[in-house]
N, C-alpha and C positions, 0 to 999 in steps of 0.2 A: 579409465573413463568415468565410472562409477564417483572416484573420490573425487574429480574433477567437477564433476554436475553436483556432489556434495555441498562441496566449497564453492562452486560459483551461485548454489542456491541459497546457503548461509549466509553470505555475503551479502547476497540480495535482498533478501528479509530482515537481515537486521539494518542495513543503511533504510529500508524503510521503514521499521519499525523507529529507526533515531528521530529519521525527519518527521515522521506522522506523530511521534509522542510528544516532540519538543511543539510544534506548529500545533498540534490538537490542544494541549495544554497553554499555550499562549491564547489563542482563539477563545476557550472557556476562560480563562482569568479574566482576557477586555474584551467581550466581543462586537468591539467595536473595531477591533481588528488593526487599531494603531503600531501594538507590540508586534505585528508582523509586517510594517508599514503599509496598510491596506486601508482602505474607508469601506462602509460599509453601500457605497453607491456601487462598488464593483458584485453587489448582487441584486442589483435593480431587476435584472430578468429570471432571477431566481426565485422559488417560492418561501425563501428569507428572508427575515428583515434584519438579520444579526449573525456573526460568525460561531453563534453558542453551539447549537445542534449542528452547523457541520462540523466544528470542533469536540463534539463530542465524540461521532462517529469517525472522524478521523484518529482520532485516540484511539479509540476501540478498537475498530475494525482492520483499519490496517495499520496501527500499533502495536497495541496488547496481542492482535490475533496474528499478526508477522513472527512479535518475538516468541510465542507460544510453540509457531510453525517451526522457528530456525532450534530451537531447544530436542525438537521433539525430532528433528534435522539431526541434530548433534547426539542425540541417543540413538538414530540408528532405530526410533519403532517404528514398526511396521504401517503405520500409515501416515508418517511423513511423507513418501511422496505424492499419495491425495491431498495432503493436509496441501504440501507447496502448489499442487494444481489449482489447489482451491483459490490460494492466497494471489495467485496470479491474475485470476480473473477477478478476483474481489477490486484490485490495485487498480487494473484494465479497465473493470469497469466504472470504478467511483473517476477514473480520469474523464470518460467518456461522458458520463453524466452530468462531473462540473464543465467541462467544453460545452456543450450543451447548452446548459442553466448560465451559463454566467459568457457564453456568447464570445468567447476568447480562446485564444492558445497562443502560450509562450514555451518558452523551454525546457520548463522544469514540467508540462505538462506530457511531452515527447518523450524526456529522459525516464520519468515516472512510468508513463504507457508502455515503453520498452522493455522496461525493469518487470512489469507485469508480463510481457511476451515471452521473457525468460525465464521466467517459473514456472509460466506454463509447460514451457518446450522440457524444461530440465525437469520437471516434476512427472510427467509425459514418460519421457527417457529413464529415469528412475524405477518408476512402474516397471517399463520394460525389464529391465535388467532386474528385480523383484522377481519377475514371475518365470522368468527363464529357467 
């Protein structure tokens, strides 16, 4: 079960880490949010006027800090499975917050939220089996 919740946590983190570095990185180059077919009217109810800073934090936070999680995952230290608890709620939450702000949901906000429910759960479980 152990290597199981390993590999569905890996997994997890780094298809986020793919999509948040490649989409965070578009975001800062135009952020006008063309290169990810988007205008910048899809944040009229946000408190941006440009995809730069959420493209920044989307790089970061659940990019950089995904793949960092899935690494430290793949070494087996001792606090990867905080790190994955972390990174689930970080994911959870930035979905939650652009639903919110920007007054929509589609499906890659679902599949994302889910992604985030799973780290949790597996990072959670991890723990457990850690301290047994």
């Amino acid at each position: 079960m152990e290597k199981f919740l390993r590999i569905l946590s890996i997994a997890s983190l780094l298809l986020t880490a793919l999509n948040a570095i490649i989409a965070g990185l578009l975001f800062m180059i135009d952020p006008s949010g063309s290169k990810m077919g988007m205008t910048v009217d899809y944040l009229r109810f946000s408190p941006f006027r440009s995809f730069l800073i959420p493209g920044l934090v989307l790089f970061s936070v659940n990019g950089i800090l995904s793949l960092l999680t899935a690494f430290s995952t793949i070494k087996h230290q001792a606090n990867a499975p905080v790190l994955i608890i972390i990174q689930g709620i970080l994911l959870s939450g930035w979905i939650l917050i652009q639903i919110i702000m920007v007054r929509d949901i589609n499906p890659l906000h679902i599949i994302m939220f889910t992604i985030g429910a799973i780290l949790v759960s597996c990072g959670t479980m991890l723990r457990k089996i850690a301290k047994a």
